[in-house]
ROVOSE-880144 format. One record per residue (C-alpha): x, y, z; residue number from 1. Coordinates in Angstrom, 2 decimals, padded with zeros to 5 digits, m for minus. Layout:
{site {X Y Z} NUM}
...
***
This chain:
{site {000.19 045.76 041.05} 1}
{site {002.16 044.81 038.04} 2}
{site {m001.45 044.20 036.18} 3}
{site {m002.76 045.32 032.66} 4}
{site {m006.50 045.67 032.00} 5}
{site {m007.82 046.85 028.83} 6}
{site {m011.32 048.21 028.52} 7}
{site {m012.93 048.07 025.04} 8}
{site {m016.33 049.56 023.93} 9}
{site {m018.13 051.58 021.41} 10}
{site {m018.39 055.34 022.76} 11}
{site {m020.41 055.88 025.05} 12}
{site {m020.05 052.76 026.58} 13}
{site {m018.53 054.07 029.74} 14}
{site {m014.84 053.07 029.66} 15}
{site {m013.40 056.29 030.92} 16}
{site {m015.55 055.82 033.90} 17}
{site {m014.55 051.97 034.66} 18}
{site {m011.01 052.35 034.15} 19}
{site {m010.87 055.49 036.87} 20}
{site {m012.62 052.93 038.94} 21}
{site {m010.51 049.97 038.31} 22}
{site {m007.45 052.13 038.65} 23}
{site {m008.54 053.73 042.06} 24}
{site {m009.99 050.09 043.25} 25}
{site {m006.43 048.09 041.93} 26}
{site {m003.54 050.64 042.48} 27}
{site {m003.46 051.11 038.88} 28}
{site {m002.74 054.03 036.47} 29}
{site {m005.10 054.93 034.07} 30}
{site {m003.34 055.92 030.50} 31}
{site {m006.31 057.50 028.90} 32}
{site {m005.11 057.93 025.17} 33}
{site {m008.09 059.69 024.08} 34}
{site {m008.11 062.21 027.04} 35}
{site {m004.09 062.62 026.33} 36}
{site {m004.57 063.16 022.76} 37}
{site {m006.83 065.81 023.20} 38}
{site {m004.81 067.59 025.70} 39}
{site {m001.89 067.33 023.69} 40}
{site {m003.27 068.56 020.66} 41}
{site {m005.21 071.44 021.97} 42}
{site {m001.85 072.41 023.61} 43}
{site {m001.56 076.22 022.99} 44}
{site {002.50 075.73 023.23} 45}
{site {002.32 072.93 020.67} 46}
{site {m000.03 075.13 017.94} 47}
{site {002.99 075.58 015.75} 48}
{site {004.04 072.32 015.96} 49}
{site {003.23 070.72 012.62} 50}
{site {002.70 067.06 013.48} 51}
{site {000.35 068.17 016.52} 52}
{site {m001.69 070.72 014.36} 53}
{site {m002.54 067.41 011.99} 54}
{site {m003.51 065.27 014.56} 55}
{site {m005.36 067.98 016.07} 56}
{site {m007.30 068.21 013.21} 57}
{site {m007.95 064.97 012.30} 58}
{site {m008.92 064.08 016.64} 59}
{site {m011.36 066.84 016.06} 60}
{site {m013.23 065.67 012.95} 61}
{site {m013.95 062.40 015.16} 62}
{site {m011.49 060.28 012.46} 63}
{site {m008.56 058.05 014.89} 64}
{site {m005.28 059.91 015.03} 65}
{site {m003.05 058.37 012.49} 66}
{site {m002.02 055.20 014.24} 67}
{site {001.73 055.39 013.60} 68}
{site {001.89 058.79 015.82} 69}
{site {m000.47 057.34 018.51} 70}
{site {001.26 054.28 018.71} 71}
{site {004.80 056.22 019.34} 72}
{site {003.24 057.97 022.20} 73}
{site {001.53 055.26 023.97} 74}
{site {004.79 052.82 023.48} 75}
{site {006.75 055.43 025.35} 76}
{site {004.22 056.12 028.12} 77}
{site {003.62 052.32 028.43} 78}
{site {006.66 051.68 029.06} 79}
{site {007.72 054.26 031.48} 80}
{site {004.38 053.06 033.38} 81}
{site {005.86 049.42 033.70} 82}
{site {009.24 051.03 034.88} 83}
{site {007.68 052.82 037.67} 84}
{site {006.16 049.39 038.96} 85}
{site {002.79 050.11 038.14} 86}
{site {000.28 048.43 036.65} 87}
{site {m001.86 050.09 034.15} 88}
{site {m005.46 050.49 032.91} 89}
{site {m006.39 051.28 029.44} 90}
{site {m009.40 053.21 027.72} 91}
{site {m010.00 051.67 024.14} 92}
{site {m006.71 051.83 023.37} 93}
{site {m004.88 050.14 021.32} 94}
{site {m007.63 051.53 018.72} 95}
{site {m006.50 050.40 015.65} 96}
{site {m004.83 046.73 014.27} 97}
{site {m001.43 048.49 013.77} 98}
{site {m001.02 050.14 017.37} 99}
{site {m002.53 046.64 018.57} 100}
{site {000.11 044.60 016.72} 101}
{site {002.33 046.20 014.77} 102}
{site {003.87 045.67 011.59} 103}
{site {007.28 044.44 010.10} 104}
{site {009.22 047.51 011.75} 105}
{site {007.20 048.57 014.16} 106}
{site {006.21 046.47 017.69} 107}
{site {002.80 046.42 018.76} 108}
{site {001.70 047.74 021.98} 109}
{site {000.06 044.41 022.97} 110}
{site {004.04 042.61 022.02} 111}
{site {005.66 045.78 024.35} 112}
{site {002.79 044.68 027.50} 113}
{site {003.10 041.05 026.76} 114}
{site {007.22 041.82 027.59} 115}
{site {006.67 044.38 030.16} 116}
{site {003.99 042.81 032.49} 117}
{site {003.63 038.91 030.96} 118}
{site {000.86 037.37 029.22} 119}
{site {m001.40 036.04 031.70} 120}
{site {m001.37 039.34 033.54} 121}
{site {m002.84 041.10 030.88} 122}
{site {m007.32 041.28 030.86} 123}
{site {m009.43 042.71 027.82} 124}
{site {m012.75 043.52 028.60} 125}
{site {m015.57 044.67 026.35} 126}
{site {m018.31 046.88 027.55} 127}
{site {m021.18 046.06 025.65} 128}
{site {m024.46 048.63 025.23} 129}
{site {m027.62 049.41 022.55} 130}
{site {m026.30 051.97 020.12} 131}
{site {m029.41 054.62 021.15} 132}
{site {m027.87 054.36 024.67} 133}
{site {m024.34 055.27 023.43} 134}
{site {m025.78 058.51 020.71} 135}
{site {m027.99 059.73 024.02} 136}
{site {m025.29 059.33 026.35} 137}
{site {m022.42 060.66 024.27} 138}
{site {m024.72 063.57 022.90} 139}
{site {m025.39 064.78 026.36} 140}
{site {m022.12 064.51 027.81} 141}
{site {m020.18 067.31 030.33} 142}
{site {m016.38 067.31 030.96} 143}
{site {m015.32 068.89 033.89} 144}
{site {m012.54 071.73 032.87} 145}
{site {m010.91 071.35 036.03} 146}
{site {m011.04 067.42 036.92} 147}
{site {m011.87 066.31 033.82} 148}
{site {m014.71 064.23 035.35} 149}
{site {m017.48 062.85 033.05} 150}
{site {m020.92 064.08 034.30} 151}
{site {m023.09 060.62 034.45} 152}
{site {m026.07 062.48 032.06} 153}
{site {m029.41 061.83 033.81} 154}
{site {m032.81 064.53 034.21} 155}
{site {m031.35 066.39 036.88} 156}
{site {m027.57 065.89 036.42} 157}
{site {m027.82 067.66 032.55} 158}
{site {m028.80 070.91 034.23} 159}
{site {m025.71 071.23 035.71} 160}
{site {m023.55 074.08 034.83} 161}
{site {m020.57 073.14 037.25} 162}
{site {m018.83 070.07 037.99} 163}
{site {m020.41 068.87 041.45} 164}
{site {m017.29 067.52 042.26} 165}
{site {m014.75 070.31 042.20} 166}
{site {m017.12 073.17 040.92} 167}
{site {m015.26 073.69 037.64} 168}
{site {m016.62 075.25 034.42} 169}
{site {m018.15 072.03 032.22} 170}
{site {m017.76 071.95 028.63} 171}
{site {m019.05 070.02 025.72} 172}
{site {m015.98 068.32 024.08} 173}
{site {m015.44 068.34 020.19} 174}
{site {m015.59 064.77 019.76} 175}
{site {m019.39 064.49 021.23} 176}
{site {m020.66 066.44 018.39} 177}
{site {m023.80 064.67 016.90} 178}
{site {m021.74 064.53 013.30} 179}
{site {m018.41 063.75 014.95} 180}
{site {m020.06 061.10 017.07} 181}
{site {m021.21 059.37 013.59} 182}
{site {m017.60 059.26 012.33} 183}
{site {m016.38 058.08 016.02} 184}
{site {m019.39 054.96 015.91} 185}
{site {m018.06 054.00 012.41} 186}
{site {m014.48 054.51 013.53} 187}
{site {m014.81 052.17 015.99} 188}
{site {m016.56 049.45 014.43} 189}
{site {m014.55 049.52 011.34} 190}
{site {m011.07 049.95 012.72} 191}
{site {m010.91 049.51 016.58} 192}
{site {m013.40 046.05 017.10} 193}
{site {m011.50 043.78 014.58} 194}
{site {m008.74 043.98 016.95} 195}
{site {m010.99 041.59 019.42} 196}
{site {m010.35 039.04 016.70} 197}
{site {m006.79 039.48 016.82} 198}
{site {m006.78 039.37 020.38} 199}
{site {m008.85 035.77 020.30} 200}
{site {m006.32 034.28 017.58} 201}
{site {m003.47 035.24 019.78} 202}
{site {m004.90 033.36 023.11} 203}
{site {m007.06 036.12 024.72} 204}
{site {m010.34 035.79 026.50} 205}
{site {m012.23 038.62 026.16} 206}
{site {m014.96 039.20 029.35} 207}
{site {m018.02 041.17 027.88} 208}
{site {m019.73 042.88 029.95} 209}
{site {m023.31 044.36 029.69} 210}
{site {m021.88 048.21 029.66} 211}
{site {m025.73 049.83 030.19} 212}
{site {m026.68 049.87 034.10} 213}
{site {m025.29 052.45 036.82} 214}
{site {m021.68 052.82 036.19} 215}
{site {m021.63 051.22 040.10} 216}
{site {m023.50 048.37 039.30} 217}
{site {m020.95 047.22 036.01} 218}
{site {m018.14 048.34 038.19} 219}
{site {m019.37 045.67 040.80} 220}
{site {m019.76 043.28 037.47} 221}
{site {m016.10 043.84 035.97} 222}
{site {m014.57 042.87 039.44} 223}
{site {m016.42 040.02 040.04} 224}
{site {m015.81 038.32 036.60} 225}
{site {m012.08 039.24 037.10} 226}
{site {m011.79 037.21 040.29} 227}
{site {m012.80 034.56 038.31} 228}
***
């Protein structure tokens, strides 16, 4: 499906989750920049590589990636994406108003979609959730080594010391430190949710979507305001 859906949210607002949904549910692929920045820069073959040490250093503090690098790397992948046929799903990314649009020399991502998969193919939705639900959420949070899965954090699910999906090792990632998680919140509102704006002013609906019951129950949300 030669479709482009955008999820935006503050952390902990469960985009991750929806987009694996929407990509399993819509024959998608999801292009998780966050997940592929931290692979990338915790690459032990890329350690001497001076642009990837900075990045990694900067992705670790919880600060964005300096947008010029991320946007090179998400241009590419895009479009190889929309030359394989595929449609794609995307975690709060674009995340700042230079990958989003660009400048005088550089194209935007949303320009490169807009060309690759048209306009009125292209859906931005906004996962909306009380900030005490995103700090509990992200502070509890389990990645699978293995899958990569997000553990859904509940009384019994927290105890878990394996992934009950594949059995791997989970770990706490960098980024959900309590102190990181501050930067990542003010990150976010200061850098990544003015892009909604731009994203009005250029002809864009954006579907909110009330981001805090079972990840299920907004899945079953997000699908039925999409038919629409």
């Amino acid at each position: 499906m030669k479709k482009v859906i955008i999820v935006y949210g503050p952390p902990g607002a469960g985009k991750g989750t929806q987009a694996n949904l929407l990509a399993g549910k819509l024959g998608l692929i999801h292009f998780d920049t966050g997940k592929y920045l931290e692979q990338l820069v915790h690459d032990p073959d890329l350690k001497n590589n001076p642009e990837i040490q900075k990045a990694g250093k900067i992705f670790d503090s919880g600060a964005l990636v300096t947008p010029s690098f991320v946007l090179k790397v998400t241009a590419k992948k895009t479009k190889e994406i929309a030359k394989s046929g595929f449609g794609v799903v995307f975690s709060g990314s674009p995340r700042t108003l230079f990958e989003a649009f660009g400048d005088a020399k550089n194209e935007g991502l949303i320009n490169i979609l807009e060309k690759k998969f048209g306009k009125k193919n292209i859906s931005i939705l906004l996962l909306k959730i009380d900030p005490r639900i995103s700090i509990l959420r992200n502070g509890h949070r389990l990645v699978c080594s293995v899958c990569k899965i997000a553990i859904l954090y509940s009384d019994a699910s927290h105890q878990h010391k394996t992934c009950p999906l594949c059995g791997g090792k989970l770990y706490k990632r960098t980024v959900d430190n309590p102190k990181v998680f501050e930067t990542r919140i003010r990150e976010y509102q200061e850098r990544t949710a003015p892009i909604l704006s731009g994203l009005r002013k250029r002809g864009y609906k954006i579907i909110e979507i009330n981001g805090e019951p079972l990840p299920y129950k907004v899945f079953a949300n997000i699908l039925k305001r999409l038919e629409r």
